[in-house]
Predicted model as a PDB file, atoms N, CA, C, CB and O in Angstrom, pLDDT in the B-factor column:
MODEL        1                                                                  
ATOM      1  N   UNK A   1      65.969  60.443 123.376  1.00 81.00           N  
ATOM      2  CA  UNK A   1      66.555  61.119 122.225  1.00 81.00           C  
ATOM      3  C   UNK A   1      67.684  62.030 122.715  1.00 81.00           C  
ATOM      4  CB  UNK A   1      65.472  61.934 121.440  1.00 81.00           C  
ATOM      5  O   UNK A   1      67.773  62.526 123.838  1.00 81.00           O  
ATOM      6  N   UNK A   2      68.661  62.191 121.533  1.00 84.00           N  
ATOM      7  CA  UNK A   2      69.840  62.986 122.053  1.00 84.00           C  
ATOM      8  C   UNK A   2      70.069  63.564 120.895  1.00 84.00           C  
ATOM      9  CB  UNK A   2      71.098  62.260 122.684  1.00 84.00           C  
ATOM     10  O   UNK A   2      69.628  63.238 119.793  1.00 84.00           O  
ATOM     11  N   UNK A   3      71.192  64.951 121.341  1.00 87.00           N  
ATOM     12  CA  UNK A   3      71.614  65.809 120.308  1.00 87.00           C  
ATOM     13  C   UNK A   3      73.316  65.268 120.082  1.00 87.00           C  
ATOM     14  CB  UNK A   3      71.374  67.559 120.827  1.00 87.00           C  
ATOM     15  O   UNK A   3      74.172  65.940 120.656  1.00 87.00           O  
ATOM     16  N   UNK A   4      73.662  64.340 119.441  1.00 89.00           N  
ATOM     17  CA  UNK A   4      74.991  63.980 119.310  1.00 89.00           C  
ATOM     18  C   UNK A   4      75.931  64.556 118.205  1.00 89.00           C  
ATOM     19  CB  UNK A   4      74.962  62.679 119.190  1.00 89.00           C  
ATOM     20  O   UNK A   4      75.446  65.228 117.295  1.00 89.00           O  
ATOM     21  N   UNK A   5      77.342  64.287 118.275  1.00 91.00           N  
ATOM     22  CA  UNK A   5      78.095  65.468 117.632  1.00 91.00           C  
ATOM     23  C   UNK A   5      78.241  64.219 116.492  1.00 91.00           C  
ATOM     24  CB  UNK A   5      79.696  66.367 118.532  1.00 91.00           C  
ATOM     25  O   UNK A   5      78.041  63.070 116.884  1.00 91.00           O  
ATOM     26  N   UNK A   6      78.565  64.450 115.187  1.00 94.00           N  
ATOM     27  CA  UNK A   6      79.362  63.324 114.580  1.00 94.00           C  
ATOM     28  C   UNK A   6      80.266  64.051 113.320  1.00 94.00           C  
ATOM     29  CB  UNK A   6      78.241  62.026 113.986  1.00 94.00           C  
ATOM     30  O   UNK A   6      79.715  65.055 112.870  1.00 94.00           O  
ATOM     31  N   UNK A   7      81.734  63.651 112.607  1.00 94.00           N  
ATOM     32  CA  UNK A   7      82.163  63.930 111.875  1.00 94.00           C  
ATOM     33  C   UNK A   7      81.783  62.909 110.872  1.00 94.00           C  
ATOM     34  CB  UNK A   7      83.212  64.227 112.196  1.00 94.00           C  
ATOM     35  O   UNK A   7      81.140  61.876 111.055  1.00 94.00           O  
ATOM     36  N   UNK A   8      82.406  63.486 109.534  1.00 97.00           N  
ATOM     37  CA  UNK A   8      82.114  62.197 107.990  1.00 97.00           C  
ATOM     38  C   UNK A   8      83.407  61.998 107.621  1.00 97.00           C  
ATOM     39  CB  UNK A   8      81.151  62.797 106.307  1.00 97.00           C  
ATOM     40  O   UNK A   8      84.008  62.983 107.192  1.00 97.00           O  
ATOM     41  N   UNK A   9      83.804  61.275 107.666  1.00 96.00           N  
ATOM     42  CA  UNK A   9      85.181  60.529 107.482  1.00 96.00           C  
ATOM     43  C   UNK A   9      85.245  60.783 105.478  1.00 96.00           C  
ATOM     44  CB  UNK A   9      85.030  58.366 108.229  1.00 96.00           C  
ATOM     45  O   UNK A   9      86.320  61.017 104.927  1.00 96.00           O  
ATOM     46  N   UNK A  10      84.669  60.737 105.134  1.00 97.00           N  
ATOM     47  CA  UNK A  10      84.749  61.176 103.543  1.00 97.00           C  
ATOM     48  C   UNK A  10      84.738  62.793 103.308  1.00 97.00           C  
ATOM     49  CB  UNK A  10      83.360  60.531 102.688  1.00 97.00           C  
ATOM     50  O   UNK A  10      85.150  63.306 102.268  1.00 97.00           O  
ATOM     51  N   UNK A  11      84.310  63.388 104.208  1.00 97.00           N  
ATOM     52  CA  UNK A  11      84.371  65.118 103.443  1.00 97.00           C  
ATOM     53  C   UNK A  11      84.911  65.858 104.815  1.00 97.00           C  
ATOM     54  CB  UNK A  11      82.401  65.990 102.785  1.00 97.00           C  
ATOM     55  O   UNK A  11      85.660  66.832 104.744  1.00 97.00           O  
ATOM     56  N   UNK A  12      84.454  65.296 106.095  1.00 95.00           N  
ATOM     57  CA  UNK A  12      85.265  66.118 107.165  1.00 95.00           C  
ATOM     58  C   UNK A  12      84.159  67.011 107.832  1.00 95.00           C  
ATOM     59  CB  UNK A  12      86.562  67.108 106.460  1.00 95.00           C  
ATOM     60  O   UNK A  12      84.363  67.313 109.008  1.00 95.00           O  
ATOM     61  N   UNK A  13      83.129  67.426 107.293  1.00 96.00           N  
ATOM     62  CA  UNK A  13      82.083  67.641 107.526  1.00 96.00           C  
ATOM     63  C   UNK A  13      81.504  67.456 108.932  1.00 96.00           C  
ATOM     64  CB  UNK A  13      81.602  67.083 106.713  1.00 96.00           C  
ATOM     65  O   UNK A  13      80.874  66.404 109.033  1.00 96.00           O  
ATOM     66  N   UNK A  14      81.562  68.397 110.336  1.00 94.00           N  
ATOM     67  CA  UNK A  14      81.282  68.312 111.032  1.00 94.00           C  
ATOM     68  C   UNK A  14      79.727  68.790 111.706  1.00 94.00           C  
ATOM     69  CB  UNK A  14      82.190  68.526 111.219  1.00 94.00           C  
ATOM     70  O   UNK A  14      79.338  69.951 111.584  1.00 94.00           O  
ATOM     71  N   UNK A  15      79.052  67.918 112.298  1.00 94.00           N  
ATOM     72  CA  UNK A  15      77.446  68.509 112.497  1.00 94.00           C  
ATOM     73  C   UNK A  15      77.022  67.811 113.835  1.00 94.00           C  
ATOM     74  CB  UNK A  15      76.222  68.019 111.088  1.00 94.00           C  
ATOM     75  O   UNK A  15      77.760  67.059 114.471  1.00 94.00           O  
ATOM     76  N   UNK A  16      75.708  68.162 114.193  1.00 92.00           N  
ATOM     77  CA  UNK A  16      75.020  67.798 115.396  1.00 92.00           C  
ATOM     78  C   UNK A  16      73.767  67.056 114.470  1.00 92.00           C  
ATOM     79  CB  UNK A  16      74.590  69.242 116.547  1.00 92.00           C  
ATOM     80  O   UNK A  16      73.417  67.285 113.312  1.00 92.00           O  
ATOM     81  N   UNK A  17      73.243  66.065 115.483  1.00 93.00           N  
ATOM     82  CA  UNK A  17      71.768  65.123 114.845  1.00 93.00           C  
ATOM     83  C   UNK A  17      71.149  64.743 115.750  1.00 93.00           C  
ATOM     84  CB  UNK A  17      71.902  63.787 114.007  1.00 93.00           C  
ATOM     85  O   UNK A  17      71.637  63.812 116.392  1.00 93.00           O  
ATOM     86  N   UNK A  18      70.052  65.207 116.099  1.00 91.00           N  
ATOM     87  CA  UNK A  18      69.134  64.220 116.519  1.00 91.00           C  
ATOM     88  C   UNK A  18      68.619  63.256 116.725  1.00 91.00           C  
ATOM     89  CB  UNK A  18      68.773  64.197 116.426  1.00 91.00           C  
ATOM     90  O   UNK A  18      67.565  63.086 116.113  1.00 91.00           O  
ATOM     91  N   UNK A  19      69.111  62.087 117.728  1.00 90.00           N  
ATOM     92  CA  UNK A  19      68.831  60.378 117.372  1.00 90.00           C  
ATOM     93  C   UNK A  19      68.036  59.938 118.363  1.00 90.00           C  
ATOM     94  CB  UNK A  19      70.181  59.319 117.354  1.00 90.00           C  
ATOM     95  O   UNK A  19      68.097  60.327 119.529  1.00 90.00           O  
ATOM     96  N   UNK A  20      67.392  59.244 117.990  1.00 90.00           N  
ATOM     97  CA  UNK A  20      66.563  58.518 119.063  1.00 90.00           C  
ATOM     98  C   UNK A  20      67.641  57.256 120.162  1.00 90.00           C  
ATOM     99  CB  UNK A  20      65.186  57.583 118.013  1.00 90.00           C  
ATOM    100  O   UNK A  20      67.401  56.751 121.259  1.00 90.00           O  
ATOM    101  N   UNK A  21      68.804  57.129 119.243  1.00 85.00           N  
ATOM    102  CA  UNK A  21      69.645  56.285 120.146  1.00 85.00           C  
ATOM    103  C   UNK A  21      71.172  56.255 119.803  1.00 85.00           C  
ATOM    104  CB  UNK A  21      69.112  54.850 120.108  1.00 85.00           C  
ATOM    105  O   UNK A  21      71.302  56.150 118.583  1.00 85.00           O  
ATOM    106  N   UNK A  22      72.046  56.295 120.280  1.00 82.00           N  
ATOM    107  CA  UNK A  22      73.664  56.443 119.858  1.00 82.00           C  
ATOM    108  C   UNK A  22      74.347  55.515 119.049  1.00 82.00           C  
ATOM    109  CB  UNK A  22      74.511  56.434 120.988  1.00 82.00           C  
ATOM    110  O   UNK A  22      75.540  55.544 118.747  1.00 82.00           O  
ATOM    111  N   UNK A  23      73.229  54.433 118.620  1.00 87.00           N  
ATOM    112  CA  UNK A  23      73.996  53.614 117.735  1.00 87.00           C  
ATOM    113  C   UNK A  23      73.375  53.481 116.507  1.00 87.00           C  
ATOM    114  CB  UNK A  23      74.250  52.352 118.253  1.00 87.00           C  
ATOM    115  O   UNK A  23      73.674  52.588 115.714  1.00 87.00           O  
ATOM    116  N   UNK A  24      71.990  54.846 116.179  1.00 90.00           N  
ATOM    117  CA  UNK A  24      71.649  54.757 115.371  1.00 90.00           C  
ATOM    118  C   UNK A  24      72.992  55.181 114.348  1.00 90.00           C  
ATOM    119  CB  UNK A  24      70.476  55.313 115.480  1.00 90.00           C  
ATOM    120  O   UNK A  24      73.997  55.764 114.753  1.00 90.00           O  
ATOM    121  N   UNK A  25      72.688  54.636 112.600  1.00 94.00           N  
ATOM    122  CA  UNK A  25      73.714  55.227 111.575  1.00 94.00           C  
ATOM    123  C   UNK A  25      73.003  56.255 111.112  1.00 94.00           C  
ATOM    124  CB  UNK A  25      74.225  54.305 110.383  1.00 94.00           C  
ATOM    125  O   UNK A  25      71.826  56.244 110.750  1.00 94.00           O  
ATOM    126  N   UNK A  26      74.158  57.618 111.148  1.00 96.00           N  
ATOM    127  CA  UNK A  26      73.628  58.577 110.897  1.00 96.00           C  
ATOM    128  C   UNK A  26      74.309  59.377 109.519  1.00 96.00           C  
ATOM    129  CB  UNK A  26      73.612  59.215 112.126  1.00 96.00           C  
ATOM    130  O   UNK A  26      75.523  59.537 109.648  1.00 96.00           O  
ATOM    131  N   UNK A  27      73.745  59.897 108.247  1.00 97.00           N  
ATOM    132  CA  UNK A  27      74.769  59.893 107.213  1.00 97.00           C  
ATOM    133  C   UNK A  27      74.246  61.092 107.080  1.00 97.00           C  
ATOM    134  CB  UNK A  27      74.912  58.849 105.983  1.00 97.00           C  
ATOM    135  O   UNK A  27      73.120  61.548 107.275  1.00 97.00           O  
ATOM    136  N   UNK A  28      75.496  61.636 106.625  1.00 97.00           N  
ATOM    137  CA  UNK A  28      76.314  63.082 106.263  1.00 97.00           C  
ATOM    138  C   UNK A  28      74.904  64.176 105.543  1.00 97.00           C  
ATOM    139  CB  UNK A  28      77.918  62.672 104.738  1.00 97.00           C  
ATOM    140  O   UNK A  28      74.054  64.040 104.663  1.00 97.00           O  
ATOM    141  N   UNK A  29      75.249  65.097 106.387  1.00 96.00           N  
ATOM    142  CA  UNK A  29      74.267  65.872 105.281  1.00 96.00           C  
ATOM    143  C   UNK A  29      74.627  66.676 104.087  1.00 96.00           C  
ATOM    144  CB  UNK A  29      73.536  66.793 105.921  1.00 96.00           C  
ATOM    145  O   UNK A  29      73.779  67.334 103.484  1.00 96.00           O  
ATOM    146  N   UNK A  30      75.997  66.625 103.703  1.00 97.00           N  
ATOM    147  CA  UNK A  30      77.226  67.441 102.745  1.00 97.00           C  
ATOM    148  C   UNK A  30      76.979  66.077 101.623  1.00 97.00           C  
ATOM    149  CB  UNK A  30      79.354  67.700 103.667  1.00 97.00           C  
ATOM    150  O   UNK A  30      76.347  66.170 100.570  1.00 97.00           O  
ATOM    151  N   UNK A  31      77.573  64.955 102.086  1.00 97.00           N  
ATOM    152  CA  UNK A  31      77.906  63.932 101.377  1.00 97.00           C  
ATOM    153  C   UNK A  31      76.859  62.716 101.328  1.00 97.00           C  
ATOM    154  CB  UNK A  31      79.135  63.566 101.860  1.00 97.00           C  
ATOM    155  O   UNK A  31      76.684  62.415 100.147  1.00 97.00           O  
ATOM    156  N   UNK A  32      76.141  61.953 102.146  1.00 96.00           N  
ATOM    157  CA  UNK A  32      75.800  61.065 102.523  1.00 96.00           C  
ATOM    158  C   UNK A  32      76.263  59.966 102.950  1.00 96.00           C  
ATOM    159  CB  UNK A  32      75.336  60.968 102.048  1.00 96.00           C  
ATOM    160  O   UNK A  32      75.536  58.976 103.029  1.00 96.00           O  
ATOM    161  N   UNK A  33      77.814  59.938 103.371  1.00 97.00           N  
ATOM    162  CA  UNK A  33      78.383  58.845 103.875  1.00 97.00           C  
ATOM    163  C   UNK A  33      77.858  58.950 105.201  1.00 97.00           C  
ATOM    164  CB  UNK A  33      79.865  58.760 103.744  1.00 97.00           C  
ATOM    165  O   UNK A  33      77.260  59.961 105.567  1.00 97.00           O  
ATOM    166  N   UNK A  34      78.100  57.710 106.127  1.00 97.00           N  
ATOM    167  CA  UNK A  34      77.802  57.292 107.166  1.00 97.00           C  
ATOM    168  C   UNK A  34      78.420  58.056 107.972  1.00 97.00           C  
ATOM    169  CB  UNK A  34      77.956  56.128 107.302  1.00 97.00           C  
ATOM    170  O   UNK A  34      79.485  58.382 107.449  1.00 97.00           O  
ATOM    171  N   UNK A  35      78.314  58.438 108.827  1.00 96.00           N  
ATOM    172  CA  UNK A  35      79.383  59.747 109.609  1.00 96.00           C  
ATOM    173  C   UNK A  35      79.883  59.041 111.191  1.00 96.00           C  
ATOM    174  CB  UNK A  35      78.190  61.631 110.019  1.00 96.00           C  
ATOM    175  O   UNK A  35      79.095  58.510 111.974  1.00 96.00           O  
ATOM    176  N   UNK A  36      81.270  59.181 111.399  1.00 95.00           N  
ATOM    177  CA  UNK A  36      81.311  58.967 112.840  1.00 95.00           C  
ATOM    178  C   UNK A  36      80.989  59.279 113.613  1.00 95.00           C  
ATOM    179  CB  UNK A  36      81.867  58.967 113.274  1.00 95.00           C  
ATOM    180  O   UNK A  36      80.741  60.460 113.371  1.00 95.00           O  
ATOM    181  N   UNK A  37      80.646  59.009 114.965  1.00 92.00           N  
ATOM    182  CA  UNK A  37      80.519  59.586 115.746  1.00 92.00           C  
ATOM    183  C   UNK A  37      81.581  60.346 116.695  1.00 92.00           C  
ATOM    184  CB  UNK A  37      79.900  58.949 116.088  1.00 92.00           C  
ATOM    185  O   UNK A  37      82.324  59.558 117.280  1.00 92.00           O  
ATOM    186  N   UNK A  38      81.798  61.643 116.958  1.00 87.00           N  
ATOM    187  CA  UNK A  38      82.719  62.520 117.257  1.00 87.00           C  
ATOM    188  C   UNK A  38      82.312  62.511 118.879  1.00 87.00           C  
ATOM    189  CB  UNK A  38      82.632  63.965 116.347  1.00 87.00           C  
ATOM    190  O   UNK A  38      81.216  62.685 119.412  1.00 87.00           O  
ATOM    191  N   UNK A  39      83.586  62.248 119.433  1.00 77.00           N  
ATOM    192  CA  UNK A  39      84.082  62.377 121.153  1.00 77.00           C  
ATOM    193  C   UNK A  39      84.371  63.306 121.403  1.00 77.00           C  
ATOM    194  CB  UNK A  39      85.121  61.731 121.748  1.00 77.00           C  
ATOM    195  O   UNK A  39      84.484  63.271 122.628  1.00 77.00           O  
ATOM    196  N   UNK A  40      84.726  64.738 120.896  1.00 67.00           N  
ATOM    197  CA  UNK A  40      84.932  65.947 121.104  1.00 67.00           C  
ATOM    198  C   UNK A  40      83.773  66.718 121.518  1.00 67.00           C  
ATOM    199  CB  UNK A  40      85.477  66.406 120.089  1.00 67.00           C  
ATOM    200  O   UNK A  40      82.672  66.797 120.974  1.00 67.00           O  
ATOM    201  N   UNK A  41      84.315  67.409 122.831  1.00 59.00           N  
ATOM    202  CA  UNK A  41      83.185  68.561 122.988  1.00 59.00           C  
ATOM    203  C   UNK A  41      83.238  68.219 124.613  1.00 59.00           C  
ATOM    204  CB  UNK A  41      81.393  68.325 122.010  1.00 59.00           C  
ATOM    205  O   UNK A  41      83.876  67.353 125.210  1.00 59.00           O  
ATOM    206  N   UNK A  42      82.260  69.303 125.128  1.00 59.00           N  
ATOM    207  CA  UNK A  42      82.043  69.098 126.539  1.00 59.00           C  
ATOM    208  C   UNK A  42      80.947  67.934 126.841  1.00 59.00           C  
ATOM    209  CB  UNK A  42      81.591  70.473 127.161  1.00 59.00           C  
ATOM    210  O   UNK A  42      80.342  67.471 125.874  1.00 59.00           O  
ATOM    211  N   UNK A  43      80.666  67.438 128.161  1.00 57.00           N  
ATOM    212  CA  UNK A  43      79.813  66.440 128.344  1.00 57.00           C  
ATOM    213  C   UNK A  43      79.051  67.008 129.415  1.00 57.00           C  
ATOM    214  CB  UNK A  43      80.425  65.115 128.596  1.00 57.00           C  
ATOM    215  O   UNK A  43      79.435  68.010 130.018  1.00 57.00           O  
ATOM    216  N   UNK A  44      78.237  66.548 129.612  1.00 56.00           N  
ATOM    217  CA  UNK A  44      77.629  66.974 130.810  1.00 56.00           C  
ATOM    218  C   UNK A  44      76.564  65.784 131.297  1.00 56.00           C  
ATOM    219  CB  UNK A  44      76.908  68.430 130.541  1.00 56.00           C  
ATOM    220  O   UNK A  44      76.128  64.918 130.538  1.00 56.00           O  
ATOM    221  N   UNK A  45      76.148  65.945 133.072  1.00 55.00           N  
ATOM    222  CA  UNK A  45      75.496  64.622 133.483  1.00 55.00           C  
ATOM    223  C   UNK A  45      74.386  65.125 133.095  1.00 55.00           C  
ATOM    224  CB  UNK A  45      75.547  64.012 134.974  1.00 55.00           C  
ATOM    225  O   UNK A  45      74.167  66.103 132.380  1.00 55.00           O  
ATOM    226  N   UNK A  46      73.296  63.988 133.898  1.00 61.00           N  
ATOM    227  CA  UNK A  46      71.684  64.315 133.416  1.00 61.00           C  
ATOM    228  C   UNK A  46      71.437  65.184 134.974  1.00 61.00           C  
ATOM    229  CB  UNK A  46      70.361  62.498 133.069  1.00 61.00           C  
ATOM    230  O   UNK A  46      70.379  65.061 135.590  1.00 61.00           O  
ATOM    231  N   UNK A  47      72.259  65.811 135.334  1.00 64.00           N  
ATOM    232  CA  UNK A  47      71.781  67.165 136.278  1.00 64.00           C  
ATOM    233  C   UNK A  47      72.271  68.266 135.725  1.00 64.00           C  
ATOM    234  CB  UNK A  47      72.287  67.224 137.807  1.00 64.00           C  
ATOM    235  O   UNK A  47      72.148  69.232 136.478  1.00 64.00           O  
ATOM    236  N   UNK A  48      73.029  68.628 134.211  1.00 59.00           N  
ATOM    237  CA  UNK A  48      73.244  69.276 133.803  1.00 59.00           C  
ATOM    238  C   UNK A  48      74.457  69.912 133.753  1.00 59.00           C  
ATOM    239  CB  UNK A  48      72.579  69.583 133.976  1.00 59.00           C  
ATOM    240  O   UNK A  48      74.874  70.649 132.859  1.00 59.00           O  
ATOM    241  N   UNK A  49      75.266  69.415 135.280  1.00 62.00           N  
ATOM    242  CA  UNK A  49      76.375  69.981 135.588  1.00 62.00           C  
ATOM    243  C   UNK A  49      77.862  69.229 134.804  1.00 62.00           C  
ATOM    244  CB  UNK A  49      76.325  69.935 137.165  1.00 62.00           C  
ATOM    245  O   UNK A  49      77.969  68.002 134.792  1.00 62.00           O  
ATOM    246  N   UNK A  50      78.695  69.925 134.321  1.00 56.00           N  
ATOM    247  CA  UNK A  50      79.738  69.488 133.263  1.00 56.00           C  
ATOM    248  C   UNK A  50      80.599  68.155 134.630  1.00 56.00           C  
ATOM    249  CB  UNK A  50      81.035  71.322 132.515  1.00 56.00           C  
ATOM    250  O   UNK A  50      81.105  68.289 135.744  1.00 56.00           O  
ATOM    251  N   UNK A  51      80.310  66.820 133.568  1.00 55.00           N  
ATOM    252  CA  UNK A  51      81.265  66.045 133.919  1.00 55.00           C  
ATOM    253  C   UNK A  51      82.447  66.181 134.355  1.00 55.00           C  
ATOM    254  CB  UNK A  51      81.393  65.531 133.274  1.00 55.00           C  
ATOM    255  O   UNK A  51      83.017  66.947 133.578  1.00 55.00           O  
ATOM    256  N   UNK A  52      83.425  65.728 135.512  1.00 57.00           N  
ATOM    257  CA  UNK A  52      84.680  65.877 135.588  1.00 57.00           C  
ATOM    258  C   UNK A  52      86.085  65.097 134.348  1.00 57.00           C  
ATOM    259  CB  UNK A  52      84.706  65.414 136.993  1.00 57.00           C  
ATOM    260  O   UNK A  52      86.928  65.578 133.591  1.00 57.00           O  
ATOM    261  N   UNK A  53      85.744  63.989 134.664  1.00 58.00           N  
ATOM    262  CA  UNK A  53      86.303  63.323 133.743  1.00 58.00           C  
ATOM    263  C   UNK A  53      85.504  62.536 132.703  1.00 58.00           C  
ATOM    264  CB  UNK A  53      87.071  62.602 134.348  1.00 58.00           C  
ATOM    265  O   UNK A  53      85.932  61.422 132.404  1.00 58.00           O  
ATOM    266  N   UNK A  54      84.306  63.023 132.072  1.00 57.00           N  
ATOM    267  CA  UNK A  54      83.819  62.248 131.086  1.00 57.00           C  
ATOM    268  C   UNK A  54      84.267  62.641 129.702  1.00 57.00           C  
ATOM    269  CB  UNK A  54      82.449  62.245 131.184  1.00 57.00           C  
ATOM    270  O   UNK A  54      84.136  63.704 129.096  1.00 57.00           O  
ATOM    271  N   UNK A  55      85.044  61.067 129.240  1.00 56.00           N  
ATOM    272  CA  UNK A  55      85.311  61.566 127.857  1.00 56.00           C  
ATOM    273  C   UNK A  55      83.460  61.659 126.694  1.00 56.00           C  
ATOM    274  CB  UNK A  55      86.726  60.126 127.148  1.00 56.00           C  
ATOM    275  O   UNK A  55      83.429  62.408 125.717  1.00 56.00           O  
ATOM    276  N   UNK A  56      82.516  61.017 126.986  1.00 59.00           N  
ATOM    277  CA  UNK A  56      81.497  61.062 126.362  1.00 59.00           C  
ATOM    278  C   UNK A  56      81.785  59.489 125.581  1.00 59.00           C  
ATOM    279  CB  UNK A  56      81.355  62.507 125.504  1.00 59.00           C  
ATOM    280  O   UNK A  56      80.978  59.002 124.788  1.00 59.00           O  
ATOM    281  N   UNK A  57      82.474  59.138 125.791  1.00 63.00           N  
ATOM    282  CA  UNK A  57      82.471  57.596 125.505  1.00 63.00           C  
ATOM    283  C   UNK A  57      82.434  56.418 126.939  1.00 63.00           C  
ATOM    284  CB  UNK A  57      83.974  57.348 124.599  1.00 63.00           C  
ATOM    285  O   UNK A  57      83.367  56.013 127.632  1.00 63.00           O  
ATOM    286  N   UNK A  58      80.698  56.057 127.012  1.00 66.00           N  
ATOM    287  CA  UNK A  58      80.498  55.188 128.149  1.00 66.00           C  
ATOM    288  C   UNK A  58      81.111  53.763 128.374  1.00 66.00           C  
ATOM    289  CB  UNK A  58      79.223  55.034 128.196  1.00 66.00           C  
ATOM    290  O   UNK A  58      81.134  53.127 129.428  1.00 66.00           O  
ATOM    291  N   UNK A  59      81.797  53.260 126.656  1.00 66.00           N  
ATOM    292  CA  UNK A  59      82.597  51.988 126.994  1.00 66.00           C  
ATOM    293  C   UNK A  59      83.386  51.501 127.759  1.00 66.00           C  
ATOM    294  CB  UNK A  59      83.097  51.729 126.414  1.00 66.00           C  
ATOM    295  O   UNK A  59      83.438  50.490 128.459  1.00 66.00           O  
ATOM    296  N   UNK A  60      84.609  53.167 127.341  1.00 66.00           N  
ATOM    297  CA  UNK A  60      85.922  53.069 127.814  1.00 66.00           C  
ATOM    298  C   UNK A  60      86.170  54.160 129.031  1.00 66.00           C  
ATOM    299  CB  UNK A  60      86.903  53.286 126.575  1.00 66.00           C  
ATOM    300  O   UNK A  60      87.098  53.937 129.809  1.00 66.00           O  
ATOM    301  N   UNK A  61      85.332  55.364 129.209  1.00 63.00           N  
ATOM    302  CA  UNK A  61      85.176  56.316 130.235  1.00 63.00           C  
ATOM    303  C   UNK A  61      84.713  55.636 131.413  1.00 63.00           C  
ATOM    304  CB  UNK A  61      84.279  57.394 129.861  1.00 63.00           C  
ATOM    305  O   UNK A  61      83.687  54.958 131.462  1.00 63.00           O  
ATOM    306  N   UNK A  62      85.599  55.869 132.465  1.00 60.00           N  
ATOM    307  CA  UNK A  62      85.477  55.795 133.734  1.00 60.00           C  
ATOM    308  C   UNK A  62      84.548  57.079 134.746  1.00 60.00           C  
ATOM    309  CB  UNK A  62      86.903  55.673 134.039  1.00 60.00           C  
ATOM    310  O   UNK A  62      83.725  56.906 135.644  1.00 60.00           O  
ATOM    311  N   UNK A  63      84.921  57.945 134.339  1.00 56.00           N  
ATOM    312  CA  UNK A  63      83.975  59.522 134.564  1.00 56.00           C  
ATOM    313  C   UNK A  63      83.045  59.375 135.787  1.00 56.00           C  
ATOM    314  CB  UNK A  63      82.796  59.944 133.094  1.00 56.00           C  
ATOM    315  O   UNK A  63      83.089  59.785 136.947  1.00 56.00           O  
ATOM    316  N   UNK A  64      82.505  58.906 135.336  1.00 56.00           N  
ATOM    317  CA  UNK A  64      80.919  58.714 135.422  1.00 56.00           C  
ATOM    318  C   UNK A  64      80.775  57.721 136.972  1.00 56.00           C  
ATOM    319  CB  UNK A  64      80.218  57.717 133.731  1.00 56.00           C  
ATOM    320  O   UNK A  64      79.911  58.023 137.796  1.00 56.00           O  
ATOM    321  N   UNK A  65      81.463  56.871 137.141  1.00 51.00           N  
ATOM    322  CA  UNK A  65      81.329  55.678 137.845  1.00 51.00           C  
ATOM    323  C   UNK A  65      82.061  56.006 139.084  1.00 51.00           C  
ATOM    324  CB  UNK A  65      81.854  54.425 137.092  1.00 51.00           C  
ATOM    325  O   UNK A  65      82.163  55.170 139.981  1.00 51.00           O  
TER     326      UNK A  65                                                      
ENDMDL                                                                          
END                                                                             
């Protein structure tokens, strides 16, 4: 489980959620649209210490590797 950031593309509405996985769909708590998931913010590894170059997107982020 993770604490992920996501915006709502219908109201702008920015929040944190609780998911059991990053591709769960997670909808708005203002609106109920489906909300994006937001790449903004700091990252950090699973030792806690802030990533150098992680954008928080594992597709296209190199960071990590």
């Amino acid at each position: 489980m993770a604490i992920l950031q996501y915006k709502c593309p219908a109201c702008g509405k920015e929040f944190e959620e609780l998911v059991k996985s990053h591709e769960d769909a997670v909808p708005c708590p203002a609106c109920g649209t489906k909300a994006d998931r937001s790449w903004s913010g700091c990252m950090y590894s699973a030792t806690g210490k802030q990533a150098k170059k992680c954008s928080g997107n594992c597709k296209t982020c190199g960071g990590c590797r």
